[in-house]
C-alpha positions in Angstrom: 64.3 78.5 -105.5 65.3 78.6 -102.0 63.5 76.5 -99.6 62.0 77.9 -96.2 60.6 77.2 -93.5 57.8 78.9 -91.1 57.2 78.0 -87.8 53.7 79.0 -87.2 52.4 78.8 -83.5 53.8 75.7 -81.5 52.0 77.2 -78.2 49.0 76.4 -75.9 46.6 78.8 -75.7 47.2 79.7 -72.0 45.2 77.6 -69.6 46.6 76.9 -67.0 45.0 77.9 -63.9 42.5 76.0 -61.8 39.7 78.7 -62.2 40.3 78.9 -66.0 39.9 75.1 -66.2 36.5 75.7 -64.6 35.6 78.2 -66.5 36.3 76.2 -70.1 34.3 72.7 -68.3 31.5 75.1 -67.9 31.7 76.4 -71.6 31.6 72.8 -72.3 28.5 71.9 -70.3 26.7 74.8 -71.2 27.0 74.0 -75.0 26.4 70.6 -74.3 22.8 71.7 -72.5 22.3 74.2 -75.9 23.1 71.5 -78.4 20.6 69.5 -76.5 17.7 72.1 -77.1 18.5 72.8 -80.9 17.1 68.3 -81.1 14.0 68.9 -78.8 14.9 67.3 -75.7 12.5 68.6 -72.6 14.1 71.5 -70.0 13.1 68.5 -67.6 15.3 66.1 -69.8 18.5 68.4 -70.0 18.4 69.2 -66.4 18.8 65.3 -65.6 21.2 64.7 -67.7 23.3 68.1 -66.9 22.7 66.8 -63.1 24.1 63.1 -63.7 27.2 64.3 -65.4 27.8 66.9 -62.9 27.3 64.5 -59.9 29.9 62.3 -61.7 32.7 65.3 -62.0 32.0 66.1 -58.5 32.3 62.2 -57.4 35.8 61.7 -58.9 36.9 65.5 -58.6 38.1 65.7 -61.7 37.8 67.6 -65.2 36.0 66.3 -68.1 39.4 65.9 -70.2 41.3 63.8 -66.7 39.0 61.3 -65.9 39.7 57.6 -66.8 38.4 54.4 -66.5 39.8 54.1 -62.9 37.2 57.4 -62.1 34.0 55.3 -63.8 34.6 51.9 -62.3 35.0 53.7 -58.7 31.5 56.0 -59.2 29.5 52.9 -60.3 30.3 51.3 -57.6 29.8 53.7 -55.4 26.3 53.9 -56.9 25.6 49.6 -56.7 27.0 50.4 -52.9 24.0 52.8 -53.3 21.6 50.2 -54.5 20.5 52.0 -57.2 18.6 49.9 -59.9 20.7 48.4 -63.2 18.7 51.0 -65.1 19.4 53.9 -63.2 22.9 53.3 -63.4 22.6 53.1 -67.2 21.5 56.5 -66.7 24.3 57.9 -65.7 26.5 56.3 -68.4 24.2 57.4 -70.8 24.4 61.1 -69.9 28.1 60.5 -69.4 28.6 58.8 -73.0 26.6 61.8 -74.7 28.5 64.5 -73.0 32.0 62.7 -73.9 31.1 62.3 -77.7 29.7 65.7 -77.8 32.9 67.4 -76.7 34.7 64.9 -78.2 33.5 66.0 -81.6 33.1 69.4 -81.3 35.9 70.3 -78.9 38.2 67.9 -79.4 40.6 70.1 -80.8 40.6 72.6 -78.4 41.0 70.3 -75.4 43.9 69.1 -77.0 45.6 72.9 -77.5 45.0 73.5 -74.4 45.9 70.6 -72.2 47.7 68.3 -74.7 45.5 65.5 -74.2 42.7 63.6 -76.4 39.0 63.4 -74.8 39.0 60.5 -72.9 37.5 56.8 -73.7 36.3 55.7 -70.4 33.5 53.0 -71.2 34.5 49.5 -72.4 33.0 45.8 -72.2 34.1 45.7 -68.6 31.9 48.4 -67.2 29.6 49.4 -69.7 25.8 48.7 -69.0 24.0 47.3 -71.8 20.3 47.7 -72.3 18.3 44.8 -71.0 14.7 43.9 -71.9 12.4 45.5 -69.7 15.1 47.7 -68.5 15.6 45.5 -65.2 18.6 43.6 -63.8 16.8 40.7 -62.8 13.7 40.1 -61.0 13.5 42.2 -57.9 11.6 40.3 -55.0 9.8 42.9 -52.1 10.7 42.4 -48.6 9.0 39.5 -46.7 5.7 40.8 -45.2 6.6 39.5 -41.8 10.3 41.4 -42.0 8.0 44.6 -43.1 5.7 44.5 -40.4 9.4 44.2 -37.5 10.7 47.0 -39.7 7.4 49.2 -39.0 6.9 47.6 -35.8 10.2 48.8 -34.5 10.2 52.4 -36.1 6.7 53.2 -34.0 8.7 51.8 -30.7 11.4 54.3 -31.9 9.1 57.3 -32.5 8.0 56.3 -28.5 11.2 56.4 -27.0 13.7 58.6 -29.3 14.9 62.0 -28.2 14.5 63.5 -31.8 11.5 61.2 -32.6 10.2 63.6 -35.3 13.1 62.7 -38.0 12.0 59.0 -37.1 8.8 59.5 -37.7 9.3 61.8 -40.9 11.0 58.8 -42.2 8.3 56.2 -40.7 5.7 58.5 -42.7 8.3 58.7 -45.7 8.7 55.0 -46.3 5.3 53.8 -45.4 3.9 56.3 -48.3 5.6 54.9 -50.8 5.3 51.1 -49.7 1.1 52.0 -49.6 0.8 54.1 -52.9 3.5 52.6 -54.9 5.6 55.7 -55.5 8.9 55.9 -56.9 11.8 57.6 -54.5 12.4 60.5 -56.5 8.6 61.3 -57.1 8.2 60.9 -52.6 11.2 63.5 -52.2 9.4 65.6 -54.9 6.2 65.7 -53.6 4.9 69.3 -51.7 2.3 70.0 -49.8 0.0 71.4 -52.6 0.1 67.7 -53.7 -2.0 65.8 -50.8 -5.7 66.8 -52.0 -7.7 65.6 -49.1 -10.6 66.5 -50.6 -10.5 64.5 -53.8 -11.7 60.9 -53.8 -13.1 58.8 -50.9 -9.8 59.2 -49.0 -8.3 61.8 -51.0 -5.4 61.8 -53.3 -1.8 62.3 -54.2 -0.8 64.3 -57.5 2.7 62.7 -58.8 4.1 65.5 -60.7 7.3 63.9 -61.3 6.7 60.9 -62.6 9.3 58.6 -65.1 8.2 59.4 -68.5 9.4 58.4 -71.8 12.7 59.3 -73.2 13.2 62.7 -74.2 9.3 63.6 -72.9 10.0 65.0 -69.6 7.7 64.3 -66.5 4.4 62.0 -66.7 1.9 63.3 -64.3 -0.7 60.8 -62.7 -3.0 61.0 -59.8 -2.6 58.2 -56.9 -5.2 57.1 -54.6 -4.5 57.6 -50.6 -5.3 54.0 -49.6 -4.9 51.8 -46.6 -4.7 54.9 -43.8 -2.7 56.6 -46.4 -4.4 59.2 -45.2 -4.8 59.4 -42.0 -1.1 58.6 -41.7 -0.4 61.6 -44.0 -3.0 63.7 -41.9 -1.4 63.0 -38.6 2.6 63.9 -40.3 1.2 67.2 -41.5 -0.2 68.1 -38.1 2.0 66.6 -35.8 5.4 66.3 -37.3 6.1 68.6 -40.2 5.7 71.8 -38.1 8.9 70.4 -36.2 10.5 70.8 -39.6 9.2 74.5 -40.9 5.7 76.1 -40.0 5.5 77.2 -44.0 2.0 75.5 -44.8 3.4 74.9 -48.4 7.0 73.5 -50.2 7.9 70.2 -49.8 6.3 67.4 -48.1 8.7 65.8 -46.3 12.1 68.5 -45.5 15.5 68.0 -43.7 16.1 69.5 -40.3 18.0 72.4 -41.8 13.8 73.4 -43.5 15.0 72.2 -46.9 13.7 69.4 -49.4 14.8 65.8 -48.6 17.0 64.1 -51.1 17.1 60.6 -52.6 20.2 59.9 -51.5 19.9 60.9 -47.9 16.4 58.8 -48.0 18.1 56.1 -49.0 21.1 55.8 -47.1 18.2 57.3 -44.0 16.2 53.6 -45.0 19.3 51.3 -44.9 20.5 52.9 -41.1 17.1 52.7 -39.6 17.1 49.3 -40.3 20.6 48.3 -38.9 19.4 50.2 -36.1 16.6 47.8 -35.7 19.4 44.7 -36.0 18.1 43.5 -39.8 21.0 41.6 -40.9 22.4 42.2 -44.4 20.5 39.8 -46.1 17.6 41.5 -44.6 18.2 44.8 -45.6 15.5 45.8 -48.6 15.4 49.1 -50.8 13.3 51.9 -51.4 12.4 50.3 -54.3 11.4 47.3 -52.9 9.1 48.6 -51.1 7.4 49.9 -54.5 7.3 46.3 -55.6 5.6 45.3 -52.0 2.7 47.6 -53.2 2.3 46.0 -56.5 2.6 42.7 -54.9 -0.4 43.4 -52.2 -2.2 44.6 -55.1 -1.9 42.1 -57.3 -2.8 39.2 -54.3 -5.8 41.5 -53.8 -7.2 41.3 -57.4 -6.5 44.4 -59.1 -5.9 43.5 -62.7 -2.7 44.5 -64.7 -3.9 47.7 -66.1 -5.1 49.6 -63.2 -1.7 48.7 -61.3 0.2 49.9 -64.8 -1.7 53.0 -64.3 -0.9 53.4 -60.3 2.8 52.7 -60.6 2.9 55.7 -63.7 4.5 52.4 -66.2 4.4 53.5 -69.7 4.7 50.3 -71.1 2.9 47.2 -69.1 5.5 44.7 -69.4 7.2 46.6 -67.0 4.0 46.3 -64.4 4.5 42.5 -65.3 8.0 42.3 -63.8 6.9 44.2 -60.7 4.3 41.7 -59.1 5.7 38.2 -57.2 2.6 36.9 -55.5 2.9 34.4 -52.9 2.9 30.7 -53.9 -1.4 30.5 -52.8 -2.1 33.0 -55.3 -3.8 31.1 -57.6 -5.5 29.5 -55.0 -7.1 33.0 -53.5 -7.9 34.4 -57.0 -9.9 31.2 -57.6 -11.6 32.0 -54.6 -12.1 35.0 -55.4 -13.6 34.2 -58.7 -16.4 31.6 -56.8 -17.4 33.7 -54.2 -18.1 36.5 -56.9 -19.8 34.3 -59.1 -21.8 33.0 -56.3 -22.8 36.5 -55.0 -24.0 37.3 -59.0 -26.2 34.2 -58.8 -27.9 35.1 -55.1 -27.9 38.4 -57.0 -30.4 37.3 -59.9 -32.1 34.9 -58.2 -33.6 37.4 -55.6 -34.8 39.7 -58.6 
């Protein structure tokens, strides 16, 4: 018997173009964001994660199947140049790594008809961030109350004498809000009007719709007190400063001049000029989410016990709150303090009765 043989198909199937190339990512992403619903993840959930691996193709302008390890390393540290947290970095490489092993499972064979190449490996011990307990990188210290007070200080001179004093103040308003009701960045951005209830309470209240909540569980929801002027600052920015913005009495809170909602990165980058501006040196320079730990601080040196503060920064588990608190060194001295002069008031108390 004779032997043959048949070539079958030694060709790619055809893409070539740029717009093609496009089109097949897309395919990908969108059967990533399907294969995400058939498990149960939230809409919430998928959109993050669809948003973090989209922000990382568009950082290193790249396909999915092109970038290397070269692409990563330069994104994170783009994002540490940032200041983002250890944890929301994870993030990113989390929705990254579940994307990459997706396609790499599913499409892996495709990607390599049509662009000859294998789906990359672009994590190793080098750059990948491991979960730590607590999910924390350390113990993150707030800014020094005397370098907050210059840094407000020296925005309300600026607000005086600036030519386009309303951005100035938009951000004055912006960071003081979350530094005196503990609020995360993203959950600040995502507030709209609708959310300041002026009426609820003794000083009224802000609904955090946004909120961090568990994996996979989309938003947590919680209600936030307006304390210390809270809201009379809020009251004045809504009169006198957000009409400069858009006269629409609802949408977002706090806008951009071009009328649209504020983003985390521009408030952060917005927090880190203002105070060069002011001269604060780099060792000076603090976070947004510093600013979130001054609030649990000043909380924490006032009295208010570990539950109620888990509650008020929207913490789902309260070893978290425990990391978030660094009291000055006469703490114990003013809680001990506090304790006397409350016990002393119970005994007046019962001995005028």
């Amino acid at each position: 018997m004779k032997n043959t043989l048949t070539l079958i198909n030694n060709e790619m199937t055809g893409i070539s173009s740029y717009e093609e190339s496009a089109e097949f990512q897309s395919k990908l992403l969108a059967s990533w964001e399907r294969q995400q619903k058939i498990v149960g993840y939230t809409d919430a959930t998928i959109a993050l994660n669809l948003s973090k691996v989209l922000e990382f193709l568009k950082g290193c302008n790249h396909f999915i199947w092109e970038i290397t390890i070269l692409d990563v390393d330069k994104f994170y540290e783009g994002l540490v140049g940032k200041g983002l947290a250890y944890s929301t970095r994870r993030k990113y490489q989390s929705s990254l790594t579940s994307f990459l092993d997706f396609i790499r499972s599913r499409y892996g064979h495709e990607i390599w008809q049509n662009f000859r190449v294998s789906v990359p490996i672009v994590l190793d011990r080098f750059n990948r961030h491991i979960h730590l307990r607590g999910d924390t990188e350390g113990k993150v210290y707030p800014p020094d109350s005397e370098l907050l007070e210059r840094f407000w200080d020296g925005m309300k001179q600026q607000i005086k004498h600036a030519r386009k004093y309303y951005t100035i103040a938009r951000d004055y308003t912006f960071f003081r809000a979350i530094e005196l009701s503990g609020m995360r960045l993203f959950e600040a951005t995502m507030l709209d009007m609708s959310d300041c209830r002026f009426d609820l309470g003794d000083s009224g209240k802000l609904y955090i719709r946004y909120g961090k909540g568990a994996k996979g569980s989309g938003y947590k929801r919680r209600w936030v007190p307006m304390l210390d002027g809270l809201d009379t600052l809020l009251r004045w920015y809504i009169t006198e400063i957000r009409p400069k913005f858009s006269n629409d009495n609802n949408g977002p809170l706090f806008m951009n001049e071009s009328g649209t909602r504020i983003q985390k990165n521009t408030t952060r980058s917005n927090l880190r000029r203002r105070q060069e501006e002011l001269g604060f040196k780099d060792h000076e320079l603090f976070s947004p989410h510093q600013l979130r730990h001054s609030f649990a601080t000043r909380l924490t040196e006032a009295g208010v016990d570990l539950l109620t503060l888990k509650t008020l920064l929207g913490h789902v588990d309260i070893t978290t709150t425990l990391t978030y608190s660094n009291p000055g060194s006469n703490y114990l001295e003013k809680r001990i303090t506090m304790a006397q002069e409350k016990w002393k008031r119970m005994l007046e108390d019962g001995g005028d009765t």
